[in-house]
VMD Tcl script that draws the C-alpha trace (Angstrom):
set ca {
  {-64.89 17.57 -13.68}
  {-63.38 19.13 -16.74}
  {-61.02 20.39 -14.93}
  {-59.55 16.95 -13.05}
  {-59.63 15.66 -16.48}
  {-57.30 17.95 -17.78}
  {-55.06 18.16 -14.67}
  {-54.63 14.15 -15.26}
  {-54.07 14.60 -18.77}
  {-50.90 16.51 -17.82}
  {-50.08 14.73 -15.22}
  {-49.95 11.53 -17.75}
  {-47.91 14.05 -20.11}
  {-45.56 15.40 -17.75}
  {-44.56 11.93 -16.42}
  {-44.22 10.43 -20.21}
  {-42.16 13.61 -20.82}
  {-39.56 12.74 -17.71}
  {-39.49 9.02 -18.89}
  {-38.49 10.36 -22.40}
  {-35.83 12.60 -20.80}
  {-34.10 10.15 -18.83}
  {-34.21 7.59 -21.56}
  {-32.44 10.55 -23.39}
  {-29.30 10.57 -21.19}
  {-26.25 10.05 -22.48}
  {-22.91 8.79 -21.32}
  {-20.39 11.40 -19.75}
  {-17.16 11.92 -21.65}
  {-14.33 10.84 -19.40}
  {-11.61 10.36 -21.85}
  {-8.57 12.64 -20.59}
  {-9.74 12.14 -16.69}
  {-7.59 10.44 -14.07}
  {-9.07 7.47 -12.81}
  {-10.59 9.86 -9.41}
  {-11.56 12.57 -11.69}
  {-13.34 9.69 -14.00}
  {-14.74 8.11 -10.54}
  {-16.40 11.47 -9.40}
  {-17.82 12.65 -12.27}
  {-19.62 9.54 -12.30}
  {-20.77 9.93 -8.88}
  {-22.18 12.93 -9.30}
  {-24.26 11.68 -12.16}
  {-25.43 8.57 -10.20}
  {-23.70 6.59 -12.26}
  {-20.88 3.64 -11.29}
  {-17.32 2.69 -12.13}
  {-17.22 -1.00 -13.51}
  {-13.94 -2.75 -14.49}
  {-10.92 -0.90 -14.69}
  {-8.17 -2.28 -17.43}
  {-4.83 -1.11 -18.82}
  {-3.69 -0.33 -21.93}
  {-0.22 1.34 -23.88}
  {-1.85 3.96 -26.12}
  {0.80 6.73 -25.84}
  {-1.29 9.43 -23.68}
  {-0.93 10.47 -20.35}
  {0.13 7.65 -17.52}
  {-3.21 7.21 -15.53}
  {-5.65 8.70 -17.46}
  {-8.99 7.19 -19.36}
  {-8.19 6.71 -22.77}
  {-11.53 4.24 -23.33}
  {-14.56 3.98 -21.99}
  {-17.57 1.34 -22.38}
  {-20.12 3.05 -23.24}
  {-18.64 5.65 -25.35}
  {-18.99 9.10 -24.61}
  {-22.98 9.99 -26.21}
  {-23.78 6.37 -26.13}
  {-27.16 5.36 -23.95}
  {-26.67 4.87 -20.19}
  {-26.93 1.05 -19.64}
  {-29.52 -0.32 -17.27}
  {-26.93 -0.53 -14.42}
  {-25.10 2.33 -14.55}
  {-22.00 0.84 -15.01}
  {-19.13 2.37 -17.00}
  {-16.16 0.64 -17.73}
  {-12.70 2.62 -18.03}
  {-9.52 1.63 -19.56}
  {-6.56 3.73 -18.40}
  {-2.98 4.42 -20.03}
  {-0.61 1.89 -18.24}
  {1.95 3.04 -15.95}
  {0.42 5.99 -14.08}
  {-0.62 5.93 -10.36}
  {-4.11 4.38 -9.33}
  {-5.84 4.81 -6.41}
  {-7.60 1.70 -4.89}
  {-10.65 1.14 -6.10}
  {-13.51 1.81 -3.40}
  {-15.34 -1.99 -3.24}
  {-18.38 -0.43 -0.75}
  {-18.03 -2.84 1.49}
  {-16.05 -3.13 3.87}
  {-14.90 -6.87 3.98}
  {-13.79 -6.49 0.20}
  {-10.06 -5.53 -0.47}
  {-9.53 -2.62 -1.76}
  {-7.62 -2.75 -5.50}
  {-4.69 -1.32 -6.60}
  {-2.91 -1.13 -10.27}
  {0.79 -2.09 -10.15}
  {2.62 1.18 -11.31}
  {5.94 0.93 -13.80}
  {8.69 0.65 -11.45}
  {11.10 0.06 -14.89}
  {14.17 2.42 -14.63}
  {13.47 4.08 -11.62}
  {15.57 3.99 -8.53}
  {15.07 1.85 -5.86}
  {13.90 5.27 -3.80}
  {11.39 6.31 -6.42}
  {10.05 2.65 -7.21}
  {9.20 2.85 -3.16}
  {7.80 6.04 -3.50}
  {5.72 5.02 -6.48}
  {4.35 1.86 -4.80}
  {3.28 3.29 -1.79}
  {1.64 5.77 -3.75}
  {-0.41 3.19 -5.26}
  {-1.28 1.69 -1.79}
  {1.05 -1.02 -2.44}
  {4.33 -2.13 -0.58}
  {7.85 -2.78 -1.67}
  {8.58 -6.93 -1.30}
  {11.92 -8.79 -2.02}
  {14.33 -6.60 -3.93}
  {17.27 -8.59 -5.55}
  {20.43 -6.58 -6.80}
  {21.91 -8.10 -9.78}
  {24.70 -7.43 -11.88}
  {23.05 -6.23 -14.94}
  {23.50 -4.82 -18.48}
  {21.22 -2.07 -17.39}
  {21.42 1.84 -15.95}
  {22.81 1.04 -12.75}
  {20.77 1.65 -9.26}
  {17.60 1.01 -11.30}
  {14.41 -1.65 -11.44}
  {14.62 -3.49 -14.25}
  {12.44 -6.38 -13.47}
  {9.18 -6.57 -11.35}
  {6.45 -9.18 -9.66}
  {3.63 -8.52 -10.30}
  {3.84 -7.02 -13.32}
  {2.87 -3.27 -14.29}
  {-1.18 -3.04 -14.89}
  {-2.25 -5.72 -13.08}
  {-4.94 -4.95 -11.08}
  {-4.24 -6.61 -7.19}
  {-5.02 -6.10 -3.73}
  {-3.92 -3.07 -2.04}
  {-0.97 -3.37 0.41}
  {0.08 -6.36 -2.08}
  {4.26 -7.25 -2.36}
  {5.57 -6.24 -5.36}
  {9.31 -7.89 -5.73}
  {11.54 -5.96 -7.70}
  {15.32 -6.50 -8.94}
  {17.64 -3.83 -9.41}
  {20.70 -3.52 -11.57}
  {24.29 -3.21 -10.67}
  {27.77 -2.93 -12.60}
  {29.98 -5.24 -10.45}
  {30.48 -7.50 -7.17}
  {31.52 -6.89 -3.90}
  {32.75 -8.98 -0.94}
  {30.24 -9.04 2.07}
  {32.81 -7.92 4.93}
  {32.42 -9.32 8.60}
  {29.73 -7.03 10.69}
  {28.71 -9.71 13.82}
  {29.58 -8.24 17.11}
  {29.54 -4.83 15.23}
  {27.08 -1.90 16.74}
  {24.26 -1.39 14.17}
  {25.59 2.17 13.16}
  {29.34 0.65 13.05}
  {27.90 -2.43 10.93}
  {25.82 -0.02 8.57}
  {29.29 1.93 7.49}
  {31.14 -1.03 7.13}
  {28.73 -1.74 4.62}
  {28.41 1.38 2.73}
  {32.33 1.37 2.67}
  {32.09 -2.10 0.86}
  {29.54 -0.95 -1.59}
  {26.52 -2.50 -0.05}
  {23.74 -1.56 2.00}
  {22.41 -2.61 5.27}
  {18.86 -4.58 5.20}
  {16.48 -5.32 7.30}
  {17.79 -5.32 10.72}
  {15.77 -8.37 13.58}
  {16.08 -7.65 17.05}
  {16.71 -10.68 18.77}
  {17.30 -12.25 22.20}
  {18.25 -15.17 24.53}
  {21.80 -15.50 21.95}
  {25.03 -15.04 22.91}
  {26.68 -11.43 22.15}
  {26.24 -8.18 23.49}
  {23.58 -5.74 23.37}
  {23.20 -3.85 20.70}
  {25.62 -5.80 18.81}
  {25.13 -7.70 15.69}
  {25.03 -11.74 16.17}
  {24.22 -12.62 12.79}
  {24.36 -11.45 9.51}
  {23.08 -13.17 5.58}
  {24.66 -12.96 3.31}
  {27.69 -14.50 5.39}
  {30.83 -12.92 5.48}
  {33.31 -13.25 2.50}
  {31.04 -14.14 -0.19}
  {30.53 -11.94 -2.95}
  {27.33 -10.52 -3.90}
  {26.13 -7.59 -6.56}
  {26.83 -4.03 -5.29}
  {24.17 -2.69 -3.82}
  {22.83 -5.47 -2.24}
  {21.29 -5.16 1.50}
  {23.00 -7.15 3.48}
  {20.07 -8.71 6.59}
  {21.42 -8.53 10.62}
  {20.14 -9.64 13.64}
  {20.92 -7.13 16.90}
  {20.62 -8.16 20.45}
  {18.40 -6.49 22.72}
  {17.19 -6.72 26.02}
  {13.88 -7.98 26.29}
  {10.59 -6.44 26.90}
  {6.98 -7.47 27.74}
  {4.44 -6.76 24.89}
  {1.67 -4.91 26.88}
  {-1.96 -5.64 26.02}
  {-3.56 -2.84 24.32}
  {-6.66 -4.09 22.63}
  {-9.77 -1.99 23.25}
  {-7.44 1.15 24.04}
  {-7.30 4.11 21.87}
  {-4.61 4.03 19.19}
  {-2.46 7.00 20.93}
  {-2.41 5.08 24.43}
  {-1.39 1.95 22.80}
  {1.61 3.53 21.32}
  {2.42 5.25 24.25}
  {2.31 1.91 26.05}
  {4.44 0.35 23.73}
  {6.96 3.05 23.49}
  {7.10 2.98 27.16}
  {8.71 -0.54 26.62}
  {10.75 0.56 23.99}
  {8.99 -1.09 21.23}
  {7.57 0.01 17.92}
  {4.25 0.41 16.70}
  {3.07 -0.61 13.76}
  {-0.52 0.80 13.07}
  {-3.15 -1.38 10.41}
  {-6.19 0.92 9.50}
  {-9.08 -0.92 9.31}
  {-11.38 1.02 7.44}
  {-15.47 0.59 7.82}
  {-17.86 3.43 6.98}
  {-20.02 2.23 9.58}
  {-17.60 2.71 12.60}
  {-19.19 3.91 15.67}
  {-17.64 7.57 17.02}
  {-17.07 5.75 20.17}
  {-15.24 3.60 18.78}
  {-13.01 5.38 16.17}
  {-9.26 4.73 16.08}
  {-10.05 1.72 18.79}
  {-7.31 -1.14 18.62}
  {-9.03 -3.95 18.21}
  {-6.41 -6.61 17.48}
  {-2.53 -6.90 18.43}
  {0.08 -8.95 16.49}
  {1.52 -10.17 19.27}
  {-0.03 -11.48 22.24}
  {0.45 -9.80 25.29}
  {2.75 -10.64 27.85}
  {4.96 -12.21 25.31}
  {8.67 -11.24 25.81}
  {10.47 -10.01 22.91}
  {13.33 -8.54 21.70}
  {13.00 -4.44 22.48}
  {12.64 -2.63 19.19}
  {10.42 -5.53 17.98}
  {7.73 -4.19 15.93}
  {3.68 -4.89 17.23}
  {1.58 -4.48 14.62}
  {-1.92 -3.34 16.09}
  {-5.01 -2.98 13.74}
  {-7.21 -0.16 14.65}
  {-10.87 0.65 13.78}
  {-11.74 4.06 11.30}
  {-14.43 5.33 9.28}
  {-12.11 7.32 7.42}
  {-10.66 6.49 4.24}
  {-6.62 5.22 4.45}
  {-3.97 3.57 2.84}
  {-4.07 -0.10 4.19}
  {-0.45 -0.54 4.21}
  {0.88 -0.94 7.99}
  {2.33 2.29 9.38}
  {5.41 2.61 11.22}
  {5.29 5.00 14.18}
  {8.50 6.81 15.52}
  {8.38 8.77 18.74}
  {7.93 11.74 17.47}
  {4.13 10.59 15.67}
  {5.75 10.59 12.10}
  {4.53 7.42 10.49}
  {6.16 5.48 7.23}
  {4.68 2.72 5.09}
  {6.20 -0.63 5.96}
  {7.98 -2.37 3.35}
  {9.65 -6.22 2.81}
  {7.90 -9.08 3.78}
  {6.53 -7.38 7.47}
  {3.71 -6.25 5.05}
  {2.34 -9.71 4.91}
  {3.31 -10.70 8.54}
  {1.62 -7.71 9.62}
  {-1.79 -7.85 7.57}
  {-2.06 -11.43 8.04}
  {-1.78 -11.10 12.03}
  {-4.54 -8.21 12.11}
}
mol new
graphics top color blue
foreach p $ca { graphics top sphere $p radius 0.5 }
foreach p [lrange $ca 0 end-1] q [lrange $ca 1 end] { graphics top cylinder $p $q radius 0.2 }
display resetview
């Protein structure tokens, strides 16, 4: 009996002892981390990531510089830390856990970089190049000066951000309709410009393969730099339908008709084997006849982790983020 007695006494002792222990536990130091290093060193402690904020404090570009609690302060109830990172440096999205939530994304500092590395930067971020306007500009020429949304906002991965870059001078927009997309492209380049998004297009007069429209028009003058937009016959094609099939047949189906692929990962942790990398949706309904070239966006099913910016698929499997307006066209047809 004595013996019970005493093994409940410690049992009572040993419990109250625990209790103590974890009300002992103090907050992780994060300060210095990147935002993933921050992220799994919580995890590992059970503990969560709350809100995630900017701020200019002169440290490193994307790493904690505050934290709520403070480092040695009690865990709160919910486990919840919030971190506040040095604006400008690359984010990953922010993992929501479920899988109907958008994943978030901070807006990088695009200011003075090239129109390359502001790309680069963005899709790095999980976000995707919008409008870009070239203007001439008391500024570094060839570089971002100005940007929507701005840098540390917090926003939806894959989200536009519009950009305008700098140039010393204007240039005439020469003629390029009824030129051959390569032949229209140098033109361009000659005149100081560049060539923009290009439309494939049918049922208008012109030849194939040859430009039939072009904006800015011809003769006016616009900021060097500036991509000039084209529309390019082509013969038409018949969008095949490729929902239900696995992602590699659908592309091969599509490139069979000489059109491009444009892949949207739609990520759920709770996606069947069976039914991993499945298309489940098509931008454009089958049977439809389009312009060959045309990009169909499909949206495929994964359980693995990607960047939710549509992918652009070239014959040879390489894959590049989309950028421009398709972004939106593309998520918004998914």
């Amino acid at each position: 009996m004595n013996v019970s007695r005493t093994i409940r006494v410690h049992s009572i002792l040993l419990a109250a002892l625990l209790l103590a222990l974890a009300g002992c536990k103090k907050t992780p130091d994060l300060i210095g981390m990147t935002e993933k290093e921050a992220r799994e060193t919580l995890e590992r402690k059970n503990l969560n990531a709350g809100q995630v904020t900017t701020a200019k404090r002169g440290e490193t570009p994307g790493t904690v510089v505050d934290q709520d609690p403070k480092p040695g302060e009690k865990i709160p109830d919910d486990k919840t830390i919030a971190l506040v990172l040095e604006a400008g440096g690359e984010v990953t999205p922010e993992p929501t856990g479920d899988p109907d939530e958008p994943q978030i994304s901070t807006v990088p500092d695009l200011t003075g970089k090239t129109q390359a590395d502001a790309e680069t930067a963005l899709t790095e971020a999980h976000l995707a190049r919008g409008a870009i306007d070239v203007v001439v500009e008391n500024h570094p020429e060839g570089t971002v000066f100005f940007q929507d949304p701005p840098a540390g906002t917090r926003v939806p991965a894959a989200t536009l951000v519009n950009i305008k870059v700098a140039s010393s001078g204007a240039a005439p927009v020469p003629n390029v309709v009824g030129d051959t997309q390569e032949a229209a492209q140098r033109k361009l380049v000659e005149a100081g410009l560049a060539l923009g998004d290009v439309t494939p297009v049918i049922g208008v007069p012109g030849g194939i393969g040859r430009v039939v429209e072009q904006n800015p028009d011809a003769g006016v003058r616009v900021a060097k730099g500036q991509p000039v937009r084209v529309k390019v016959r082509q013969a038409s094609a018949r969008v095949p339908n490729v929902a239900g099939k696995h992602r590699k047949d659908a592309q091969i189906d599509l490139f069979t008709r000489e059109l491009t692929p444009v892949i949207t990962w739609l990520y759920n942790p709770r996606t069947l084997p069976a039914q991993e990398e499945l298309v489940v949706s098509q931008s454009i309904a089958a049977n439809t006849e389009v312009a060959k070239q045309t990009r169909v966006g499909i949206s495929v099913r994964t359980r693995i982790k990607r960047s939710s910016i549509p992918e652009v698929v070239s014959r040879s499997g390489a894959t590049r983020a989309l950028t421009g307006p398709s972004v939106a066209e593309f998520l918004k047809k998914r």
